[in-house]
VOPAGU-2260 file (C-alpha; in pm, 1 decimal, decimal comma):
REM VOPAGU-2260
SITE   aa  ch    i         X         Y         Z
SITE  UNK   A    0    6758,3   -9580,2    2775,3
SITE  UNK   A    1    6657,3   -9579,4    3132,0
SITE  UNK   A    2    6844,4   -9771,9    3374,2
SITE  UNK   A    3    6701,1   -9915,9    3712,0
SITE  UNK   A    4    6959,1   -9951,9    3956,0
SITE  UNK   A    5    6958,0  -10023,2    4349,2
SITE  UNK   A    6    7119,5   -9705,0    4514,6
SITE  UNK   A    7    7289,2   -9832,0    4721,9
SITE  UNK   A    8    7500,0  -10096,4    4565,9
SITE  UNK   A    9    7499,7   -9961,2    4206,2
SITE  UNK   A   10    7389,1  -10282,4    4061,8
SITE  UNK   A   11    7185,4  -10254,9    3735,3
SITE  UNK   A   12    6873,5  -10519,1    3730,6
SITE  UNK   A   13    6671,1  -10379,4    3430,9
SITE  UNK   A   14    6669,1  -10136,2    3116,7
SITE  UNK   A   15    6394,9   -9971,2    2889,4
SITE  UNK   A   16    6581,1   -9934,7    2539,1
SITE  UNK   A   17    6526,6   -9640,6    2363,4
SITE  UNK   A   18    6680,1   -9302,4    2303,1
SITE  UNK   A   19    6370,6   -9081,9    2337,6
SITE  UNK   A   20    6107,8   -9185,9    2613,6
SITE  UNK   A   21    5745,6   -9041,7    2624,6
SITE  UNK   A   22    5556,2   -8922,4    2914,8
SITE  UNK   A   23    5457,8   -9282,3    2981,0
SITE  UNK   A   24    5811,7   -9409,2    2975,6
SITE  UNK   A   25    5944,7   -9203,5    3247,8
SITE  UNK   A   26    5646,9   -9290,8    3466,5
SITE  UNK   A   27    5705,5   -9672,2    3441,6
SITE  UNK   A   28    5848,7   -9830,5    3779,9
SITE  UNK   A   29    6084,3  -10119,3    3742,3
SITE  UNK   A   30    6125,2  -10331,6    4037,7
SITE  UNK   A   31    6314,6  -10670,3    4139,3
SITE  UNK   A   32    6136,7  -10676,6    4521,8
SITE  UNK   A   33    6373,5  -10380,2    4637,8
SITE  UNK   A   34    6200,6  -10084,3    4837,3
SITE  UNK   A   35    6101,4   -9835,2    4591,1
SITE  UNK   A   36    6304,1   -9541,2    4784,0
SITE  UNK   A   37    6622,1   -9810,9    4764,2
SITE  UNK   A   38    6553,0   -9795,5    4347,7
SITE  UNK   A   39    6717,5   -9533,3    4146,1
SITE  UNK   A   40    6692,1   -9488,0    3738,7
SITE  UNK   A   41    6959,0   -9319,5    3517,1
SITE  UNK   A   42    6832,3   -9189,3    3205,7
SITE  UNK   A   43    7062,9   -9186,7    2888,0
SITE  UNK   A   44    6848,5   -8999,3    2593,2
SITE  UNK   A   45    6597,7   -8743,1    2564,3
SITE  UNK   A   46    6256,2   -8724,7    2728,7
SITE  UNK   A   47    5952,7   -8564,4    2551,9
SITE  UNK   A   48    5718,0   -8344,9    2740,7
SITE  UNK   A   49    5511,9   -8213,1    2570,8
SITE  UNK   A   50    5631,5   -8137,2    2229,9
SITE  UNK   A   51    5986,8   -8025,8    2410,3
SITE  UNK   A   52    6322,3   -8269,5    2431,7
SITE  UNK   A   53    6477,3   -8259,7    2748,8
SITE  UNK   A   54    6787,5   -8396,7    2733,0
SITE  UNK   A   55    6899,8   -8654,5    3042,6
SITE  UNK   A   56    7301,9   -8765,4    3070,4
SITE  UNK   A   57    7398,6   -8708,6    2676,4
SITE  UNK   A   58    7753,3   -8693,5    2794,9
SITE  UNK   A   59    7720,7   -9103,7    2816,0
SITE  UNK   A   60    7568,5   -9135,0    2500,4
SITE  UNK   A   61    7875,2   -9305,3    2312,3
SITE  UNK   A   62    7811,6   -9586,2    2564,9
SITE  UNK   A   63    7410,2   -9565,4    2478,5
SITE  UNK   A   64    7593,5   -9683,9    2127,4
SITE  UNK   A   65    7796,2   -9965,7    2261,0
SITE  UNK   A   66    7481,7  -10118,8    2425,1
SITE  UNK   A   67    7303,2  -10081,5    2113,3
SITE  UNK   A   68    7534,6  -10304,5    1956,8
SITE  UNK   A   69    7439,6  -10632,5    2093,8
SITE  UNK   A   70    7792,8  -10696,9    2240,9
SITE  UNK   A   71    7745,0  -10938,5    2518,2
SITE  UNK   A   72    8005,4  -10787,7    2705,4
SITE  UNK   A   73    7856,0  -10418,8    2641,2
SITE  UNK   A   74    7512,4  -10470,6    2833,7
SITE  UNK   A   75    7382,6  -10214,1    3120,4
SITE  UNK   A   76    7372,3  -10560,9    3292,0
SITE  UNK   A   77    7754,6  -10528,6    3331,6
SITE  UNK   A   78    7775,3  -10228,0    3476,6
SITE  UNK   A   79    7717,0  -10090,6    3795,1
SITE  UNK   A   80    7624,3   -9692,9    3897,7
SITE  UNK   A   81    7817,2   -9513,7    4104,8
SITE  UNK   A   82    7742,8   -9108,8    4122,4
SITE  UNK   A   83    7650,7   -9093,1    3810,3
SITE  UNK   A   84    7865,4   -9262,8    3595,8
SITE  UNK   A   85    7839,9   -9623,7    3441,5
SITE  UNK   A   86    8117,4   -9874,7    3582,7
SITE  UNK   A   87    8229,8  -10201,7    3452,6
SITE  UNK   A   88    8199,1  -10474,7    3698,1
């Protein structure tokens, strides 16, 4: 999963699912009219460069899980980033 957040209020405005993201994924820009150097991403998962897995943030890969689940509450949506870790709102 890749998470587009603003930096500098932690709020989460946007996702791409997934556990591994291709070359294309981690190129894709996400914005919601914020100033691209205001946008930050957290990655969850593994990125694949060519023909290697690089892993990104596996330590928050149980909560990859819980938003996999479909749980309303459990959404990136409800969460906020602050250095580096996923907060509940």
């Amino acid at each position: 999963m890749i998470i587009f957040y603003h930096k500098k209020t932690g709020k989460v405005f946007a996702t791409i699912d997934g556990r591994v993201h291709s070359e294309h994924n981690m190129k894709c820009e996400i914005s919601d009219g914020t100033p691209k150097e205001d946008i930050g991403r957290m990655i969850i998962g593994w990125e694949e460069k060519k023909g290697k897995r690089i892993e990104h943030n596996i330590d928050k890969f149980e909560q990859l899980q819980k938003f996999e689940n479909n749980d309303p509450k459990e959404t990136p949506l409800n969460y906020k980033i602050e250095k580096n870790n996923l907060i509940k709102k």
